[in-house]
PDB file of N, CA, C and O in Angstrom, chain B, residues numbered from 101:
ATOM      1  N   UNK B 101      51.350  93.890  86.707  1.00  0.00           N
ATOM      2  CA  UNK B 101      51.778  94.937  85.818  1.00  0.00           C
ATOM      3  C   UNK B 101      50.569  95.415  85.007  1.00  0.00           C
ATOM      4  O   UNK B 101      49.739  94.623  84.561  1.00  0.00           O
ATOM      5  N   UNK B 102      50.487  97.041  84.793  1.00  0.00           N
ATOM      6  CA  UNK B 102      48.866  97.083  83.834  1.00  0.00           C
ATOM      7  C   UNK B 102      49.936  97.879  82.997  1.00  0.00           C
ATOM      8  O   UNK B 102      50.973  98.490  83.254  1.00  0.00           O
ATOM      9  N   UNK B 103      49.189  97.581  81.865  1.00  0.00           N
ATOM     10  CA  UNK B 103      49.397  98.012  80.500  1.00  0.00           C
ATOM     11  C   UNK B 103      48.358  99.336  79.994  1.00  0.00           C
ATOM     12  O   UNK B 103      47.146  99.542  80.064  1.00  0.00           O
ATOM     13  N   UNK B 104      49.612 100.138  79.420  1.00  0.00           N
ATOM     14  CA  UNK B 104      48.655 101.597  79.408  1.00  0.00           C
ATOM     15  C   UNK B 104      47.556 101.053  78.013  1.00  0.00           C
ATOM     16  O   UNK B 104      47.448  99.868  77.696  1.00  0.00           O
ATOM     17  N   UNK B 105      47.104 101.752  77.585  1.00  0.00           N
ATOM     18  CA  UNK B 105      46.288 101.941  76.576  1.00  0.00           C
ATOM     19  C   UNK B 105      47.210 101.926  75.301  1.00  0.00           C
ATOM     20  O   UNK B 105      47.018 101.330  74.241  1.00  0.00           O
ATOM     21  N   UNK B 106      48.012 102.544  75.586  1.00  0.00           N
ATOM     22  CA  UNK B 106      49.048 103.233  74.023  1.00  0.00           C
ATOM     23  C   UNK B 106      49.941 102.080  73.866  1.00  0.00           C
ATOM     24  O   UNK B 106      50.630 102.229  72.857  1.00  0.00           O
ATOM     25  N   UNK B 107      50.247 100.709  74.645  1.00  0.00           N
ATOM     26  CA  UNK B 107      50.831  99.428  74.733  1.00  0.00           C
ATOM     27  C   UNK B 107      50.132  98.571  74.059  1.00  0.00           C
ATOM     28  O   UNK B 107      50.700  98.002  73.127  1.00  0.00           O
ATOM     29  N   UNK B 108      48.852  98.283  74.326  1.00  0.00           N
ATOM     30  CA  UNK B 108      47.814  97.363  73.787  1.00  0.00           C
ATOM     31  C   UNK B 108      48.286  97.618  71.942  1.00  0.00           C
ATOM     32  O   UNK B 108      48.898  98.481  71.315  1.00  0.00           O
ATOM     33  N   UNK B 109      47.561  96.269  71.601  1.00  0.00           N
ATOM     34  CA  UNK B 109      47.806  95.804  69.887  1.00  0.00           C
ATOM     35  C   UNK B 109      46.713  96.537  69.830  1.00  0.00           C
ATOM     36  O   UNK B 109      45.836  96.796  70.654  1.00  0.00           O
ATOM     37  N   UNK B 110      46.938  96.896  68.498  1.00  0.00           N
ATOM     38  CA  UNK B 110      45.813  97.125  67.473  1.00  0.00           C
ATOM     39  C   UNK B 110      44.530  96.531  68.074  1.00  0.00           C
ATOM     40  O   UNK B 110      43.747  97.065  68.860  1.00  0.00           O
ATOM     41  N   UNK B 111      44.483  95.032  67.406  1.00  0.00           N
ATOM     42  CA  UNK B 111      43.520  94.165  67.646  1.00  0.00           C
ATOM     43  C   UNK B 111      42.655  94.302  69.002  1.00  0.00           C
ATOM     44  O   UNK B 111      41.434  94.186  69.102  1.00  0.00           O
ATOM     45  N   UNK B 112      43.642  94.594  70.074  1.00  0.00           N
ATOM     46  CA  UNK B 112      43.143  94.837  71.070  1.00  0.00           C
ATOM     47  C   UNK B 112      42.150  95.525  70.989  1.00  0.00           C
ATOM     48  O   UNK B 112      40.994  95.109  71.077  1.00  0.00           O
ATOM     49  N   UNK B 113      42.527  96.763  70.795  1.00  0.00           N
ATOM     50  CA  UNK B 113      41.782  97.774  70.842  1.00  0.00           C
ATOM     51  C   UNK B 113      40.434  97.676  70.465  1.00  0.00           C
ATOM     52  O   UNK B 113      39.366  97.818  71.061  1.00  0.00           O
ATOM     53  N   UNK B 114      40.845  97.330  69.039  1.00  0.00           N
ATOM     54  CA  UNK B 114      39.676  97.004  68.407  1.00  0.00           C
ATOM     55  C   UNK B 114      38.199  96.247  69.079  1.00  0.00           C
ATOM     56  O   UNK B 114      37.004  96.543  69.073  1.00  0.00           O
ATOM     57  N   UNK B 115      39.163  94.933  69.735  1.00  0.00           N
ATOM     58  CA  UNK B 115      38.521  94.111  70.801  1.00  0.00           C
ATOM     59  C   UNK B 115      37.610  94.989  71.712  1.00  0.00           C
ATOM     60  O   UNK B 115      36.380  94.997  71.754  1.00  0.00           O
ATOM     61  N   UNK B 116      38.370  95.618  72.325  1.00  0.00           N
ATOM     62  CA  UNK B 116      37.852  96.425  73.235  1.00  0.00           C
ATOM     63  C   UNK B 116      36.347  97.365  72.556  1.00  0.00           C
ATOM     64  O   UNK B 116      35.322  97.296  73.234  1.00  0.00           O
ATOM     65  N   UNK B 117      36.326  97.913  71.688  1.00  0.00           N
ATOM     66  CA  UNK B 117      35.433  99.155  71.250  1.00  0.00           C
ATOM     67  C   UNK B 117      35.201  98.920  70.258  1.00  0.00           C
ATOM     68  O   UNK B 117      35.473  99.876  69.531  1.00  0.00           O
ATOM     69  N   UNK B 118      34.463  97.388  69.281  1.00  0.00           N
ATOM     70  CA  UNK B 118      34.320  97.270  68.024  1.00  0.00           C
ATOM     71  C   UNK B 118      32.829  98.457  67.442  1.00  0.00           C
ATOM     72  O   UNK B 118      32.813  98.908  66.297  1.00  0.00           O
ATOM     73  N   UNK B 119      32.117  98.662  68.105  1.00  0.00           N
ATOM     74  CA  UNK B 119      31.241  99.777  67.876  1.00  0.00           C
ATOM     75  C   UNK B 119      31.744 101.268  67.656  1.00  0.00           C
ATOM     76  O   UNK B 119      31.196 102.059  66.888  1.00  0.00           O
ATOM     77  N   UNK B 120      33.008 101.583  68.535  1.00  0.00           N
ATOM     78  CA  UNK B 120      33.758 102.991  68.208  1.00  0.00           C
ATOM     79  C   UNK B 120      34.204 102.562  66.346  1.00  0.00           C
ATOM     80  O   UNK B 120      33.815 103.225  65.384  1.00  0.00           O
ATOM     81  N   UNK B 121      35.036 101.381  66.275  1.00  0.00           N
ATOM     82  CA  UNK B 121      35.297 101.280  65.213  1.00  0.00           C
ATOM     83  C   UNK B 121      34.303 101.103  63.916  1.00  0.00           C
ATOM     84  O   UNK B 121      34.459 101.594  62.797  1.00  0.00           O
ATOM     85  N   UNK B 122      33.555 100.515  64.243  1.00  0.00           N
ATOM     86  CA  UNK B 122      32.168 100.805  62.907  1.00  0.00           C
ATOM     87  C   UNK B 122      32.013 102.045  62.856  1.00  0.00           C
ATOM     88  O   UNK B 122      32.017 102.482  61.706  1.00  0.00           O
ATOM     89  N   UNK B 123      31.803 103.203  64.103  1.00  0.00           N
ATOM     90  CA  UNK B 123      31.000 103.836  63.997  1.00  0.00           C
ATOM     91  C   UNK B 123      32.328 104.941  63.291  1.00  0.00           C
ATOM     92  O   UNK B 123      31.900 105.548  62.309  1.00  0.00           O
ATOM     93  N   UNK B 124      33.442 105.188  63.552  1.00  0.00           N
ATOM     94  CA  UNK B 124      34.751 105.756  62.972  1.00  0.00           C
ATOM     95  C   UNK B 124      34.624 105.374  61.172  1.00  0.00           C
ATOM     96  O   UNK B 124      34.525 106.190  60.256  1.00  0.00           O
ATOM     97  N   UNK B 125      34.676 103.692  61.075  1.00  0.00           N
ATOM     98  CA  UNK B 125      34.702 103.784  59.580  1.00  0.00           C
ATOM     99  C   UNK B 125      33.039 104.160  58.377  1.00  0.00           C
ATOM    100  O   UNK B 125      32.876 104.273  57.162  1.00  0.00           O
ATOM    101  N   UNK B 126      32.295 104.221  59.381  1.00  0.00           N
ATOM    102  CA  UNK B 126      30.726 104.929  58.790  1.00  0.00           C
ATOM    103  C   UNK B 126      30.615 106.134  58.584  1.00  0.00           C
ATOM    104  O   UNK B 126      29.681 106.368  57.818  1.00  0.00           O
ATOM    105  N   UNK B 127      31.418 107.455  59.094  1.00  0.00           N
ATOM    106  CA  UNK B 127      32.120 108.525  59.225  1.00  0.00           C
ATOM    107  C   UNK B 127      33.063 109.092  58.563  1.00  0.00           C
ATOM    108  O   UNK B 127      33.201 110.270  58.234  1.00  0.00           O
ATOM    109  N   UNK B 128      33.829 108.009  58.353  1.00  0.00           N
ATOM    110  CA  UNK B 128      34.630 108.430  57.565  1.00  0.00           C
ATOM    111  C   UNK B 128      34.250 108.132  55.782  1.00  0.00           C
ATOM    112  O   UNK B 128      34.554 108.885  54.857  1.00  0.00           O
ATOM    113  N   UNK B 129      33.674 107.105  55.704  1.00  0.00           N
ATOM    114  CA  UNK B 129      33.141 106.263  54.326  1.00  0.00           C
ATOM    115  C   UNK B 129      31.983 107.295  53.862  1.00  0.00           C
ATOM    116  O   UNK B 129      31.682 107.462  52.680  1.00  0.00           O
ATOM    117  N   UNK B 130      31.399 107.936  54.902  1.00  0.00           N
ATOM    118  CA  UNK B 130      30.305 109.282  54.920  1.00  0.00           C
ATOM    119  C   UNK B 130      30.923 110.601  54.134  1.00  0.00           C
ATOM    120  O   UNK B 130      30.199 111.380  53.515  1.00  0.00           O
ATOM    121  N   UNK B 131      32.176 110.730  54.227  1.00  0.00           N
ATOM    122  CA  UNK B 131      32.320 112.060  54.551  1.00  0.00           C
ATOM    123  C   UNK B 131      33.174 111.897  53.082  1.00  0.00           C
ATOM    124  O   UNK B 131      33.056 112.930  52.423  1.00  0.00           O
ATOM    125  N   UNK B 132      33.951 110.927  52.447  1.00  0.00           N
ATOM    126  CA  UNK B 132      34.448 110.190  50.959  1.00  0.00           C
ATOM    127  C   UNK B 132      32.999 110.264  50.227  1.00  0.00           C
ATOM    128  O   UNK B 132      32.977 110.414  49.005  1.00  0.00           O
ATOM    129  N   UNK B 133      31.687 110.153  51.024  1.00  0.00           N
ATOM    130  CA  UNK B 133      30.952 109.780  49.968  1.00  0.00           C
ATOM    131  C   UNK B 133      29.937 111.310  49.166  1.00  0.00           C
ATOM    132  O   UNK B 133      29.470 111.638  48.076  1.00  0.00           O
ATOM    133  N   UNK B 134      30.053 111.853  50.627  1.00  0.00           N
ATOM    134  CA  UNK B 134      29.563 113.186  50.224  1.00  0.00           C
ATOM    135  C   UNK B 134      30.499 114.231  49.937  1.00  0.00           C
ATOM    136  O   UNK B 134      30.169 115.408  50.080  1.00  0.00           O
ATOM    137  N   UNK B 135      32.147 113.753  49.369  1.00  0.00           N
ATOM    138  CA  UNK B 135      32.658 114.379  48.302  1.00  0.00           C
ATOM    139  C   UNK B 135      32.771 114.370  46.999  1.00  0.00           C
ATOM    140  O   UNK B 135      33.580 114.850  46.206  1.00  0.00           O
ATOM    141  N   UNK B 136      31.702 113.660  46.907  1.00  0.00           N
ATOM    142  CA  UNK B 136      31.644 113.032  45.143  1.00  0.00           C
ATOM    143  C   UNK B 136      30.432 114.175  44.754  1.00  0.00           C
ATOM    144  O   UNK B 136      29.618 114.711  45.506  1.00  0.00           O
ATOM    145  N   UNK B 137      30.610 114.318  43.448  1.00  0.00           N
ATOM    146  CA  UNK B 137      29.274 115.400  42.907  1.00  0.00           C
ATOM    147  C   UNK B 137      28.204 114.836  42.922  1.00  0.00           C
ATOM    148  O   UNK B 137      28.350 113.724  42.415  1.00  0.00           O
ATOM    149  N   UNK B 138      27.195 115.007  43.234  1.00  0.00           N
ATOM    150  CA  UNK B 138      25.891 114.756  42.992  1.00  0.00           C
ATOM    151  C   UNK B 138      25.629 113.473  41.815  1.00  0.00           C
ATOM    152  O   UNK B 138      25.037 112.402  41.944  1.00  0.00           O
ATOM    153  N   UNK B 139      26.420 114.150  40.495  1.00  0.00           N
ATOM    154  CA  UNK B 139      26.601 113.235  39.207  1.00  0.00           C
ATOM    155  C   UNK B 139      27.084 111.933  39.428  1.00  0.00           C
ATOM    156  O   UNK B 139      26.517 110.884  39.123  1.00  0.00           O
ATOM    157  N   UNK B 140      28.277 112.090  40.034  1.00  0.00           N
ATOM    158  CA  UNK B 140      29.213 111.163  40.267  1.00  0.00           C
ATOM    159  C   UNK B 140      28.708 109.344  41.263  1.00  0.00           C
ATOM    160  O   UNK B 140      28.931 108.146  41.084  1.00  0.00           O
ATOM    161  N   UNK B 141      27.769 110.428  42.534  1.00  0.00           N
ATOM    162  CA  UNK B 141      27.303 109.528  42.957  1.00  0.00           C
ATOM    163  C   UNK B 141      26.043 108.346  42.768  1.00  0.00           C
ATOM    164  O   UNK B 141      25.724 107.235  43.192  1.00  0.00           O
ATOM    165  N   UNK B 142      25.528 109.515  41.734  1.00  0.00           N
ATOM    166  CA  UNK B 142      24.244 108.625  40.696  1.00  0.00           C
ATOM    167  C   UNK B 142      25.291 107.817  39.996  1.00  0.00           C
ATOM    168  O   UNK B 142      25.060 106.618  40.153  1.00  0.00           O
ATOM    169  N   UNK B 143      26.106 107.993  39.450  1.00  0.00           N
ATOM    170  CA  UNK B 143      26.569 107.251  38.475  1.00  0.00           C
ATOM    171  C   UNK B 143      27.108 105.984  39.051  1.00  0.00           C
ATOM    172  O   UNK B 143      26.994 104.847  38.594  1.00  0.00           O
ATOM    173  N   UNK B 144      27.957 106.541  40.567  1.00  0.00           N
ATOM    174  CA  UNK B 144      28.382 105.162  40.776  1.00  0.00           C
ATOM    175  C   UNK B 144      27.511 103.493  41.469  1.00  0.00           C
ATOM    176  O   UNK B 144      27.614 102.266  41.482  1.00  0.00           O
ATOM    177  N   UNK B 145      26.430 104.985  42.090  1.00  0.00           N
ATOM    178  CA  UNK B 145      25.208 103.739  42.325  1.00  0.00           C
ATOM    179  C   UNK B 145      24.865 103.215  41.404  1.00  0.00           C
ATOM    180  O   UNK B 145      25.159 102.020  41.428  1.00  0.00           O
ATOM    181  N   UNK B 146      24.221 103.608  40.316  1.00  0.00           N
ATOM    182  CA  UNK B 146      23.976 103.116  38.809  1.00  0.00           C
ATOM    183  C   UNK B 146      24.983 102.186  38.461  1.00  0.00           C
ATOM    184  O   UNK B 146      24.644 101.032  38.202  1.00  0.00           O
ATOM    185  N   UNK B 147      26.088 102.497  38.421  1.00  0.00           N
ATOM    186  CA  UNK B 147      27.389 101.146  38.054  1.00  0.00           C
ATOM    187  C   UNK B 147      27.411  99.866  38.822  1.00  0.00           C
ATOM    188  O   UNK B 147      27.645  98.752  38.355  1.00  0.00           O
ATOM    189  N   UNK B 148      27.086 100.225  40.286  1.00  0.00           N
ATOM    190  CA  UNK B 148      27.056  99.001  41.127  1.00  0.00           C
ATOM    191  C   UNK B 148      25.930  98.236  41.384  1.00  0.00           C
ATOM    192  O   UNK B 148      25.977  97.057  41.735  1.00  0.00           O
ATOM    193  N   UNK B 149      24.684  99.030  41.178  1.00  0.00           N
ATOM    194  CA  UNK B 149      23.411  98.200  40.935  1.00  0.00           C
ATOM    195  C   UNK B 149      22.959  97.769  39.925  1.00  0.00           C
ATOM    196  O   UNK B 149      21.821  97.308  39.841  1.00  0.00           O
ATOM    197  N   UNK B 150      23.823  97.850  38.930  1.00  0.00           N
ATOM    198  CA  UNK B 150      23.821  97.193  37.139  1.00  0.00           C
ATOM    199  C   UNK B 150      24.710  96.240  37.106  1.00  0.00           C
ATOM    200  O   UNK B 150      24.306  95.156  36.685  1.00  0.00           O
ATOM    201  N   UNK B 151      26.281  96.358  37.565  1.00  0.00           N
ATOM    202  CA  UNK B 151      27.013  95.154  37.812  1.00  0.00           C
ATOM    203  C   UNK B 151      26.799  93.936  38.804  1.00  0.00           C
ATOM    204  O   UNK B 151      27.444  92.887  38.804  1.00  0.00           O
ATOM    205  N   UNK B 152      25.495  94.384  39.864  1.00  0.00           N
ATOM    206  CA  UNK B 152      25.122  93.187  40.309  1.00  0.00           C
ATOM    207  C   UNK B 152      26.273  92.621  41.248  1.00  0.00           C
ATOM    208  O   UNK B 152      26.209  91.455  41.640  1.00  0.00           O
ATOM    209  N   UNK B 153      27.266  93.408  41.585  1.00  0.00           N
ATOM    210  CA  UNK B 153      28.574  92.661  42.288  1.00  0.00           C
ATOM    211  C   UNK B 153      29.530  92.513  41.285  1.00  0.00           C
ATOM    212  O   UNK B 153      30.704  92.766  41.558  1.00  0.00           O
ATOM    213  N   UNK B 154      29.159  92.078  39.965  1.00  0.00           N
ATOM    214  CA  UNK B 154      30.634  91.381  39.574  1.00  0.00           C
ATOM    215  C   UNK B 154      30.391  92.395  38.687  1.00  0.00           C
ATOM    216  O   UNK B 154      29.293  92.808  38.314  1.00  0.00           O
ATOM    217  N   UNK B 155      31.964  92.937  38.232  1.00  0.00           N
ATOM    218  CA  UNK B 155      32.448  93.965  37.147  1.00  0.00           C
ATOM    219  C   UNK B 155      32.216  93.459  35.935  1.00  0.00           C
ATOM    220  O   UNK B 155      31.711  94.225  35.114  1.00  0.00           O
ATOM    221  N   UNK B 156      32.500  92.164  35.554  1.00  0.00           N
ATOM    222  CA  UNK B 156      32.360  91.020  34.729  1.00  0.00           C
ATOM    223  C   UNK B 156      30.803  91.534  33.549  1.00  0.00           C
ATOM    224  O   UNK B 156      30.536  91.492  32.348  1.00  0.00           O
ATOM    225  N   UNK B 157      30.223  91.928  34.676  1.00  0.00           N
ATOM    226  CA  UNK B 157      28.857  92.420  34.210  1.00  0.00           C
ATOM    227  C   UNK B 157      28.557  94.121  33.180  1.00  0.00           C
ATOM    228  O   UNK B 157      27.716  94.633  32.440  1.00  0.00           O
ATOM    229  N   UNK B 158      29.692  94.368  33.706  1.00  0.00           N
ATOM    230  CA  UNK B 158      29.610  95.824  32.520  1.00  0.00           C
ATOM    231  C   UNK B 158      30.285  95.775  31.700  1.00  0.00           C
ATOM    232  O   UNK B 158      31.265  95.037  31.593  1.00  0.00           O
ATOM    233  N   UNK B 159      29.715  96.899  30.627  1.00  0.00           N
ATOM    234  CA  UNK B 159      31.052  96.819  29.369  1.00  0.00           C
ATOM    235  C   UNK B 159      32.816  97.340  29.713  1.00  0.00           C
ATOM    236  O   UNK B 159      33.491  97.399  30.741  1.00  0.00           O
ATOM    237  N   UNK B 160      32.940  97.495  28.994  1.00  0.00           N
ATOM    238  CA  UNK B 160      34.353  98.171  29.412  1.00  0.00           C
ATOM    239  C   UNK B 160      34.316  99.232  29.598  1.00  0.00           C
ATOM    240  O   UNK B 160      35.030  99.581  30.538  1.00  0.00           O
ATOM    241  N   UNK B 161      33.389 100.556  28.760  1.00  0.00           N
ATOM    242  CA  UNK B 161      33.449 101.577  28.841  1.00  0.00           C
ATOM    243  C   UNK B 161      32.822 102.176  30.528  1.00  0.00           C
ATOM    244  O   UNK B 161      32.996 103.228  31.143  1.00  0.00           O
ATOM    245  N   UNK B 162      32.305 101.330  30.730  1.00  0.00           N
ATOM    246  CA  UNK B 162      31.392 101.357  32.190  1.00  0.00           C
ATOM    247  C   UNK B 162      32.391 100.641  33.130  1.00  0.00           C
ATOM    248  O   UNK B 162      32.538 101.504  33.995  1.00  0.00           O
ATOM    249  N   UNK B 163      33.078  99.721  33.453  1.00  0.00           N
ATOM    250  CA  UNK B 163      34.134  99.312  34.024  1.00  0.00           C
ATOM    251  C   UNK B 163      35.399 100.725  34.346  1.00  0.00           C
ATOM    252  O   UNK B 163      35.642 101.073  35.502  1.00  0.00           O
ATOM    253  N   UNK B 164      36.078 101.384  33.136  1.00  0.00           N
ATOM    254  CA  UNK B 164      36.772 102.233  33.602  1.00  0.00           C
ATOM    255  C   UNK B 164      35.856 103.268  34.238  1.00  0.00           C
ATOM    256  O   UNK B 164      36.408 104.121  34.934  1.00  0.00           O
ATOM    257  N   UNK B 165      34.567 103.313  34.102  1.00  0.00           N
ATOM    258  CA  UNK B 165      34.163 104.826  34.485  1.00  0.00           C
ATOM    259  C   UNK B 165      34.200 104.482  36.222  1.00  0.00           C
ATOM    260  O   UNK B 165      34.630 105.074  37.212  1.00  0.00           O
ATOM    261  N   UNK B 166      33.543 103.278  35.979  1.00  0.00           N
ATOM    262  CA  UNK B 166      33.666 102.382  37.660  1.00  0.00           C
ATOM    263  C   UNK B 166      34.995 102.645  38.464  1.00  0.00           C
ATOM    264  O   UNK B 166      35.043 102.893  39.669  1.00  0.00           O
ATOM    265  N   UNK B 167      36.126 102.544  37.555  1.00  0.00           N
ATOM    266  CA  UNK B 167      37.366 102.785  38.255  1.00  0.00           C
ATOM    267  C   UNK B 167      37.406 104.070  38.752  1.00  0.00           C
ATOM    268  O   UNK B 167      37.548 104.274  39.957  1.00  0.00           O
ATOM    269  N   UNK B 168      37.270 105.172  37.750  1.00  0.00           N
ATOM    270  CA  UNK B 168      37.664 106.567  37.899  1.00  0.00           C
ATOM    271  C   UNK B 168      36.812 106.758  39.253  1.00  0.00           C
ATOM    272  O   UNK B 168      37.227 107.181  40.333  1.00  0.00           O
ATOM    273  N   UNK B 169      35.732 106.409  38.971  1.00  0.00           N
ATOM    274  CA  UNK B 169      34.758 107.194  40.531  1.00  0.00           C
ATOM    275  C   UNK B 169      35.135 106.429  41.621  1.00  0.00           C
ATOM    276  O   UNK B 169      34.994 106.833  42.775  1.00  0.00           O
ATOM    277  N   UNK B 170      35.729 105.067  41.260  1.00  0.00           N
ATOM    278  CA  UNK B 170      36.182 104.444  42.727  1.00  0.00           C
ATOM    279  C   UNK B 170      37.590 104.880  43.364  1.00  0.00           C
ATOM    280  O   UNK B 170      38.080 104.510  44.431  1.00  0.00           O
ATOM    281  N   UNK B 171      38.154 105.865  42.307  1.00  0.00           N
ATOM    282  CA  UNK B 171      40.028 106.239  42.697  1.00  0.00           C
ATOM    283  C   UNK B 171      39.502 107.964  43.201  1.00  0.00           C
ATOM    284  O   UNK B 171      40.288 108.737  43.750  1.00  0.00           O
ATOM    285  N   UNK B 172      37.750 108.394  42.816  1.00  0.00           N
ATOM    286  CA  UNK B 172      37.845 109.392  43.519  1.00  0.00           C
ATOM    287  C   UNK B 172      37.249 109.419  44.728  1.00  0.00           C
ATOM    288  O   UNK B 172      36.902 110.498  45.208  1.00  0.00           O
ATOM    289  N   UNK B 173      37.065 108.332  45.331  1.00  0.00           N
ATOM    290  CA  UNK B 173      36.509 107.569  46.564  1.00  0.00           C
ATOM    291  C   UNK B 173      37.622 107.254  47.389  1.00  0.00           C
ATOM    292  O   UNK B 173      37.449 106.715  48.482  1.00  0.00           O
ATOM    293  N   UNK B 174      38.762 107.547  46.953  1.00  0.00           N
ATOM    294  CA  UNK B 174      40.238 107.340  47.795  1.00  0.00           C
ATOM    295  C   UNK B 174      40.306 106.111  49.084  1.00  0.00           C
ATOM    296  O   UNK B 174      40.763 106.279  50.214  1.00  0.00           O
ATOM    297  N   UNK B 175      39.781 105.023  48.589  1.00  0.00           N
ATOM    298  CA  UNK B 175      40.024 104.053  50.021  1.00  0.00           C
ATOM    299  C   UNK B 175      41.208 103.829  50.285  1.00  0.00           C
ATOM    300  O   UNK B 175      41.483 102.776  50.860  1.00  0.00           O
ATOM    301  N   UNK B 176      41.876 104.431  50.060  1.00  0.00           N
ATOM    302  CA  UNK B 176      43.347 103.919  50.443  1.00  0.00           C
ATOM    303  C   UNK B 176      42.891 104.698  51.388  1.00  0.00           C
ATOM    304  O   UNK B 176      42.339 104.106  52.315  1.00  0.00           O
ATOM    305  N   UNK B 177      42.972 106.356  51.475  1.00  0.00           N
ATOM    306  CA  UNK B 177      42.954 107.075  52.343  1.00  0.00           C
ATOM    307  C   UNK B 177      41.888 106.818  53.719  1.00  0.00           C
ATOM    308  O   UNK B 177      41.880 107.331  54.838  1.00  0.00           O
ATOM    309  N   UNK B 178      40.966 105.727  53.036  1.00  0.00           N
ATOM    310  CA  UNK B 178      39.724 105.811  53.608  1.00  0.00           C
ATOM    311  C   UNK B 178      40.237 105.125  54.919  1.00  0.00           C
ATOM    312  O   UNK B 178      39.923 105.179  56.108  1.00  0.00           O
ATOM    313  N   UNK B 179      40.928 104.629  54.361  1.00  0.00           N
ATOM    314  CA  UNK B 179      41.531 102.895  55.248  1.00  0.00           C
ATOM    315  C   UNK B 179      42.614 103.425  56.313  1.00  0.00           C
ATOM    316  O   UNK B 179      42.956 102.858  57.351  1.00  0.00           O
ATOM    317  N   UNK B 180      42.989 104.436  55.890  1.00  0.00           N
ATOM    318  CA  UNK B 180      44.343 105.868  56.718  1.00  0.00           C
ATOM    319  C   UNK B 180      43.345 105.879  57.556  1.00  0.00           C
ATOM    320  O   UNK B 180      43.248 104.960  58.368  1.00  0.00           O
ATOM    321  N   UNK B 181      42.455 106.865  57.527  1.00  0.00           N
ATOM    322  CA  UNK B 181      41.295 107.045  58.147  1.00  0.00           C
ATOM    323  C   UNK B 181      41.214 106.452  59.805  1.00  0.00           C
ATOM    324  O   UNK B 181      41.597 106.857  60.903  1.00  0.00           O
ATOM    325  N   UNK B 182      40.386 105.105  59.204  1.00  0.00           N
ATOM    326  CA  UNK B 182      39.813 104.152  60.056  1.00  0.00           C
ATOM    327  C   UNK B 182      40.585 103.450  61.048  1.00  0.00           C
ATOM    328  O   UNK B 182      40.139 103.099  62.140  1.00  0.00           O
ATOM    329  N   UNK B 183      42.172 103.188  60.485  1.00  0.00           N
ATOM    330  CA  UNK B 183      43.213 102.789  61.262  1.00  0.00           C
ATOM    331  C   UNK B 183      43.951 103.233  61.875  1.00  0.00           C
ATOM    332  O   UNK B 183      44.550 102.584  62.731  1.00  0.00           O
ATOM    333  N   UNK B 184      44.247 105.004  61.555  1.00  0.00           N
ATOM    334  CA  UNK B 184      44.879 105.921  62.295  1.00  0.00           C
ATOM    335  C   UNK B 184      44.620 105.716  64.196  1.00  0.00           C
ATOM    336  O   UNK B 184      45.524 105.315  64.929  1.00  0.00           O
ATOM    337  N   UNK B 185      43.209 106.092  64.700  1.00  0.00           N
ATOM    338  CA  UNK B 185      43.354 105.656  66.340  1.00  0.00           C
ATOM    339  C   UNK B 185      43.702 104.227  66.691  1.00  0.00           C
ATOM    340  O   UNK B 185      43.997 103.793  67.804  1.00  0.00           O
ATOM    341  N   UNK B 186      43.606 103.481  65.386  1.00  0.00           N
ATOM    342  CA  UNK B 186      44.085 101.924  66.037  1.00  0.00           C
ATOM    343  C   UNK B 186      45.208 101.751  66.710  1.00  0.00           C
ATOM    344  O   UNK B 186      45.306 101.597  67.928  1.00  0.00           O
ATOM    345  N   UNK B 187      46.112 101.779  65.877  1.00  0.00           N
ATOM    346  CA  UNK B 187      47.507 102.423  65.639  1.00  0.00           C
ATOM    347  C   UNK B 187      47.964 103.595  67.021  1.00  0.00           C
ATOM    348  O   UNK B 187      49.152 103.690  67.328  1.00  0.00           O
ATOM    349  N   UNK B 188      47.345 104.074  67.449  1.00  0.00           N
ATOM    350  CA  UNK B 188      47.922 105.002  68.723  1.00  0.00           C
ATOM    351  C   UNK B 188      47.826 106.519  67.982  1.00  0.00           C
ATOM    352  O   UNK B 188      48.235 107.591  68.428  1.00  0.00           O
ATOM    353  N   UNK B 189      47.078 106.218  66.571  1.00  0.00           N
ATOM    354  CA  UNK B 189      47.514 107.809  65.782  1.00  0.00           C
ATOM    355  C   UNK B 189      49.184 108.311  65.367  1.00  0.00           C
ATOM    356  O   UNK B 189      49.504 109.436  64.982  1.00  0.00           O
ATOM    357  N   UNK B 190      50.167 107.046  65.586  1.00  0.00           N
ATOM    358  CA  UNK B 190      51.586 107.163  65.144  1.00  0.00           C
ATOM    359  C   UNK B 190      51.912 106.497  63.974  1.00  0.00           C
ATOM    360  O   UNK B 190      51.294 105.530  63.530  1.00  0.00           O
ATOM    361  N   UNK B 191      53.005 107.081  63.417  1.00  0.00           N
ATOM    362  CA  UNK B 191      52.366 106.984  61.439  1.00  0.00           C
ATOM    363  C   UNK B 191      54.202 105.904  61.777  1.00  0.00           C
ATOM    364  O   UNK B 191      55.173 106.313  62.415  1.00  0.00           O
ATOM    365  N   UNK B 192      54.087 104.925  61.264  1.00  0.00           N
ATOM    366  CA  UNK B 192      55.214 104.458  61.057  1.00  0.00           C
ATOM    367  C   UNK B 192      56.104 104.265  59.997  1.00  0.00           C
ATOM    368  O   UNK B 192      55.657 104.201  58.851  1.00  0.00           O
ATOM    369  N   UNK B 193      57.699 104.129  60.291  1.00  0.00           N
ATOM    370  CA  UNK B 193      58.602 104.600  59.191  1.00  0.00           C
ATOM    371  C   UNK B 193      58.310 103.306  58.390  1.00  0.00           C
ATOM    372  O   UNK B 193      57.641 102.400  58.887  1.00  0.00           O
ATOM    373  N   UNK B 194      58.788 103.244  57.236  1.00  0.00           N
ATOM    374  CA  UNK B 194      58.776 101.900  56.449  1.00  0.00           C
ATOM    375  C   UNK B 194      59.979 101.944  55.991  1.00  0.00           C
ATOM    376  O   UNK B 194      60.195 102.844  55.180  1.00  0.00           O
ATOM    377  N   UNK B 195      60.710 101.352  56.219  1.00  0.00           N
ATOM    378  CA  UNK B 195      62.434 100.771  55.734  1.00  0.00           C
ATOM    379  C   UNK B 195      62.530 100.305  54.061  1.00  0.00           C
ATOM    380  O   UNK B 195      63.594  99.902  53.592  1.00  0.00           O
TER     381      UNK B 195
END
């Protein structure tokens, strides 16, 4: 018995073409990043190469600004994105 393409898991897939998939979420993480203003993106490099990794490391006033530019970085969507051909490109119901 062969199994079409649109049968295979996720994972499979993935299995199959982990380079399509880097190269899909580099593209897409590209295209989130060069919608930020010019400002925005100094700033958020500046936030993340001052926090060193941990948030722990900025004040607060620099922590929310961290948030705001990271909610206009939409990874939720980013993550829509990257998983959409995994998925077969079919959006499923949620009960």
């Amino acid at each position: 018995m062969i199994k079409r393409p649109s049968k295979l898991k996720a994972t499979s897939r993935l299995r199959a073409l982990p380079w399509a998939g880097l190269a899909q979420a580099g593209l897409a993480a590209g295209r989130r990043w060069r919608a930020l203003s010019p400002k925005d993106r100094a700033n958020l490099t500046r936030l993340v190469r001052d926090s060193r990794g941990k948030a722990g490391n900025l004040s607060s006033k620099e922590r929310k600004e961290l948030g705001k530019l990271v909610r206009k970085l939409d990874l939720k969507g980013l993550g829509r994105d990257v998983l959409a051909p995994l998925r077969g490109g079919r959006r499923k119901r949620r009960r």
